[in-house]
N, C-alpha and C positions, 0 to 999 in steps of 0.2 A: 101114187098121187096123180089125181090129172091134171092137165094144163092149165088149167081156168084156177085149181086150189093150189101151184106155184103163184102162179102171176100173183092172186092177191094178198100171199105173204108177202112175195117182193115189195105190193106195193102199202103191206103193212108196214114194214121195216120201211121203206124208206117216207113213210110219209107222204105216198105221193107226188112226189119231187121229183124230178127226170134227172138221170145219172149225168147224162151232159149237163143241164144246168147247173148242178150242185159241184162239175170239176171247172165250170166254166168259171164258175163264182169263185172257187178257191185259188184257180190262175190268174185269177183278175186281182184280186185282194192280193198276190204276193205282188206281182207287177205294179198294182198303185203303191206299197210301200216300198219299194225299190227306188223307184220314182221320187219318192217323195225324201227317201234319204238322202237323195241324188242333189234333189230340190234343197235340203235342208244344209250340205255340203257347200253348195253353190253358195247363198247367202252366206253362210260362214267365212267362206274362203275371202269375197268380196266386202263384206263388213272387215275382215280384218285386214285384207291390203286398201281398201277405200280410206278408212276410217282410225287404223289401226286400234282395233277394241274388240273384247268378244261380241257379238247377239246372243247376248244369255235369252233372248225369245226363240231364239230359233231353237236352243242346245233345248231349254223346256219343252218345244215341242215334239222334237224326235224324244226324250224320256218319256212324256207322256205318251207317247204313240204303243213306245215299247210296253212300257210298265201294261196299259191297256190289255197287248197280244201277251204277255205271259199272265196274267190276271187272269182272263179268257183262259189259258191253255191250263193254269191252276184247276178251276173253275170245272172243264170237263174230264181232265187226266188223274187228277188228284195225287199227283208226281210232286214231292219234296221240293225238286228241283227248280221246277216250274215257279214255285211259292218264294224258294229262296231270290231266285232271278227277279221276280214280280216287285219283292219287298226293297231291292237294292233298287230298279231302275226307278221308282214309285218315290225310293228316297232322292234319289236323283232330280228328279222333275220337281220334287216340293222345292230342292235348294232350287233347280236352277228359276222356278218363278218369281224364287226369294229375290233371286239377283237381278233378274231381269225388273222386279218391281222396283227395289233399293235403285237401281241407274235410270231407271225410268223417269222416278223419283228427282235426281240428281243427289242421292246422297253420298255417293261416291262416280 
């Protein structure tokens, strides 16, 4: 094979896409969810000594986020796993919106 008929498998397989960008994007996306459970921590911990109560919005939205990234990893891996993980945290976030609407609400 010559050099020019590499390259342009490479750049068949990857679509394109420059290897840095594509690890750039993947370090970035785990660091913004790090971040953000950090973030979703933080409200928790303070809703419940300000306030004494959960933020069922906040618990909703770290399930959602999750249920989302195994959805996603179902989606391309096609791993049992993945599906079982998706389907629990997916249940998760329906309750916790339940909760967070009901107190929203004031019904409890």
């Amino acid at each position: 094979m010559r050099k020019e008929e590499i390259l342009e498998m490479s750049r068949n397989e990857n679509k394109n896409k420059d290897l840095v960008e594509q690890s750039t994007y993947k370090s970035a996306t785990f660091v913004g969810t790090i971040v953000g459970w950090f973030a979703i921590a933080f409200v928790l911990a303070l809703t419940g000594f300000i306030q004494h109560k959960t933020n069922y919005g906040a618990l909703f939205i770290f399930f959602a986020i999750e249920s989302g990234i195994f959805i996603t990893k179902y989606a391309k891996l096609k791993k049992t796993h993945e599906l079982v993980v998706s389907i629990i945290y997916s249940l998760c976030a329906i309750c916790m919106g339940v909760l967070f609407v009901m107190s929203t609400l004031g019904v409890f």
